[in-house]
Structures are given as C-alpha cells and as structure tokens.
N, C-alpha and C positions, 0 to 999 in steps of 0.2 A: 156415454152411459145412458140407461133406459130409462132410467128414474136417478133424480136427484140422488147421492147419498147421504145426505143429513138425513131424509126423510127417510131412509132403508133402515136407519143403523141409530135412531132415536136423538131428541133432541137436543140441541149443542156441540153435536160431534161433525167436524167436517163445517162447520158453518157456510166457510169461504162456499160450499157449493150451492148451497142454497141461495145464498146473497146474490151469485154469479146469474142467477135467472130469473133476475129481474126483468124490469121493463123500461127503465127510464131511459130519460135520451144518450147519458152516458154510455148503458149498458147497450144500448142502440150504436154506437159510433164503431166506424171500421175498425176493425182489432190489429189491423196494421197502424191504423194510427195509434193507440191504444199500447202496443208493444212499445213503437219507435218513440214515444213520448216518455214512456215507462225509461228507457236505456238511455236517454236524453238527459232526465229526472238524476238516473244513479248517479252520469256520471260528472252532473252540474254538481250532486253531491260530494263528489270525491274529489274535487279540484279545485271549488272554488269554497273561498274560507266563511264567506257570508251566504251560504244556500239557506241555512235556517230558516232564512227572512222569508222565504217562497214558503213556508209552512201553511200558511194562511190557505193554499191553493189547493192542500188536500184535504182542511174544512171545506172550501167549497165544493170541490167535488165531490167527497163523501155525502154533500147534504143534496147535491143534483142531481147524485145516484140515487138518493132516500135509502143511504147505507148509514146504520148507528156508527157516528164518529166515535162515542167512548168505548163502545166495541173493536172497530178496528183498532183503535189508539191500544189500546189491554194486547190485543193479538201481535200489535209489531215491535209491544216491547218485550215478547219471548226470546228477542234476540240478544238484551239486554245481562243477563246472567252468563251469559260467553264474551261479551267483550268488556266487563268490568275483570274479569281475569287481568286480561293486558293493560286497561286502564288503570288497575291496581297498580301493575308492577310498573309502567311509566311514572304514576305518580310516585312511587317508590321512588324513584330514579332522581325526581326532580323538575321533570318537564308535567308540569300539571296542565296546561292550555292546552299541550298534544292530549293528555289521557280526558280533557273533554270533550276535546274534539274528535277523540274515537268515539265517546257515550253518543254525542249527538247525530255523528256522519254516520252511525250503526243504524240506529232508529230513525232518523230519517230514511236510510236508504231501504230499510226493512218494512217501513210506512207506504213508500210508494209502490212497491212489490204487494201490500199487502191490499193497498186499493186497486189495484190490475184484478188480483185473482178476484176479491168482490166484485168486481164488476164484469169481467171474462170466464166464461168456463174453462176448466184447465186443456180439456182438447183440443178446446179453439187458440188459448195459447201456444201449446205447442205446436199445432199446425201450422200456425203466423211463425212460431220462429226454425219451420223447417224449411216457410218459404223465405227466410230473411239466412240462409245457408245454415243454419244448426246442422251438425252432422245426423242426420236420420236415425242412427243408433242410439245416440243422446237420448233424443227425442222420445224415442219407443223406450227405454230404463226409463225415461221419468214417467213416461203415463199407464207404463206395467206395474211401476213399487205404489204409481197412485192409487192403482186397483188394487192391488195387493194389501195396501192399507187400510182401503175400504171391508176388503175381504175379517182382516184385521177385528177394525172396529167392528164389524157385525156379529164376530165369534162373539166378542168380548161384550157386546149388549146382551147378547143370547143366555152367556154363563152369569153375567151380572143378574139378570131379573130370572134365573132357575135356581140363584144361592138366594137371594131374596125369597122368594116365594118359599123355597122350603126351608128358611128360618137358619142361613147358612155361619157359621161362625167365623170371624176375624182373627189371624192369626198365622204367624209366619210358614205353618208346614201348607196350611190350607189358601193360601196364596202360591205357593210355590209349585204346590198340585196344580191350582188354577191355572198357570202361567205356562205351565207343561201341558197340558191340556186343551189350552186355545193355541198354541202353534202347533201343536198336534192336527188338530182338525182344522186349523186356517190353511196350514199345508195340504190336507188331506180337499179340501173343497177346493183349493188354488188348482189343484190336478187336474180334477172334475173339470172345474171352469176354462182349464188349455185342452182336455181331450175334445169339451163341446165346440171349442172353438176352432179346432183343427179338424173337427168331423163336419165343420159348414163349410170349412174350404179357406178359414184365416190365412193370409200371406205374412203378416206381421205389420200391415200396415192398420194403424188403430182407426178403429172407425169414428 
C-alpha cells in the first residue's frame, strides 16, 4: 500500500495498519521470525492446557512495541461473541472447564495473531507466509478482500461525513439506501482500481 490505510480512510478504522509502521525493535525483527513465533504461539495454545501462564509475554511485547495493550486486548476479544456460541452450548452440556477453555484458547490465540499484525504490515505477512509454502492463491484472496476492505471503509467515511455535513437523518430506509450505495461505488472504484492496475502491466503478484 502507498499510504497507510488508517490514515486514508480516517481515524480508528483499520488500526492494525497503522500500529504496523512503527519503529520499535519489535517491529524491526525478521517477519520470518515474527510469523514462525506467531504459529508456534497458536499452537502452544491449542495443545497445551496451561498456555494462559505465557500471557504475561504479549504485555511485554505489546509494551516493546509501544503498542496500546488495552487497545489490542478490546481488538482480540472481537473473537470472543463467536465462540461463546459453542461455549454456551458445551456448558449446557455439562463440560464447563472445556467451555472455558474455548473462551480462553479463543482469545488467547486471537491476541497473538492480533500482536503480529500490530506489529507487521499485512503484505509483509503474507509474503513471509508465501515463503513458509502458503499456497500463492491464498495469499493474493487475502491481500485483494484486504484492499477491498479498505476500498470499503473509505466509501463509507466519504458517505458518513456527506450525511453529516448535510444534516443526514437516521433511519431504517436511509441506511438501507446508504448500504446500497456504498457497495455500489466500492464496486464501481474496485473496477477502476484492477483496470489501473492491469493497464501498468499487474501479473497478480501484490506488490
């Protein structure tokens, strides 16, 4: 990307990419190590029953990055309202230690994914994991819907501060218009954005 997209697309939105271009030494560290520690992390959470206790170790790096830990901590429990689903219905069931230990092994494993992308830009991620064999396909769907989102979020600043300004009302038709409207034109500028990129000579390889 040419410019940050927090910074395109106003502020709060997209965080992780802002965070990601920092300067500390973390952000400094090879993104091979960086990935390989990250899948190391997941899967130290997915197997072993006392991983919690290593929690302590993404306060510290969160604070060696000079990344807001109560910021990440908010962001990686988004994942947190999809797996009390299953932890619901486990404790339904009876096994209540399993249905914590989905709450904890969720957010945990969503916390150390979420300190990767603070600290890596997502093309430098994906590039480390085309070189660690990710199939190249993968690869490019994840860093094309990442643009795409960005594309997204910047319709939807645009319409937000043009209903603002002209004094826009709240209300189910006028949201609905809204919603039809920004995939409208997010679709319509996505086009623009692959014709320009195919008239400079794009192979599909992200730059």
């Amino acid at each position: 990307m040419d410019q940050p997209v927090a910074q395109r697309i106003g502020p709060g939105i997209f965080v992780f990419d802002q965070w990601s271009r920092g300067s500390s030494p973390v952000h400094r560290l090879d993104p091979r190590f960086k990935v390989a520690a990250c899948l190391l992390l997941l899967i130290l959470t997915g197997v072993w029953s006392r991983a919690w206790t290593v929690f302590p170790l993404a306060v510290l790096a969160a604070a060696a990055a000079r990344v807001p830990i109560g910021g990440l901590a908010r962001r990686a429990a988004l994942v947190l309202p999809f797996t009390l689903v299953f932890a619901g219905v486990t404790a339904f069931l009876g096994d209540y230690s399993r249905a914590a230990a989905l709450l904890w092994r969720s957010y945990l494993s969503a916390l150390w994914v979420s300190l990767l992308m603070a600290t890596t830009p997502l093309e430098v991620v994906l590039e480390t994991a085309a070189r660690f064999g990710v199939p190249r396909i993968l690869v490019e769907v994840t860093h094309f819907t990442w643009r795409y989102l960005g594309v997204i979020g910047a319709q939807a600043w645009r319409l937000r501060t043009a209903a603002l300004t002209r004094g826009g009302e709240r209300s189910f038709d006028v949201s609905a218009a809204s919603l039809a409207v920004l995939f409208s034109s997010s679709y319509a500028r996505a086009e623009r954005i692959h014709r320009a990129m195919l008239a400079r000579g794009a192979t599909g390889e992200h730059a």
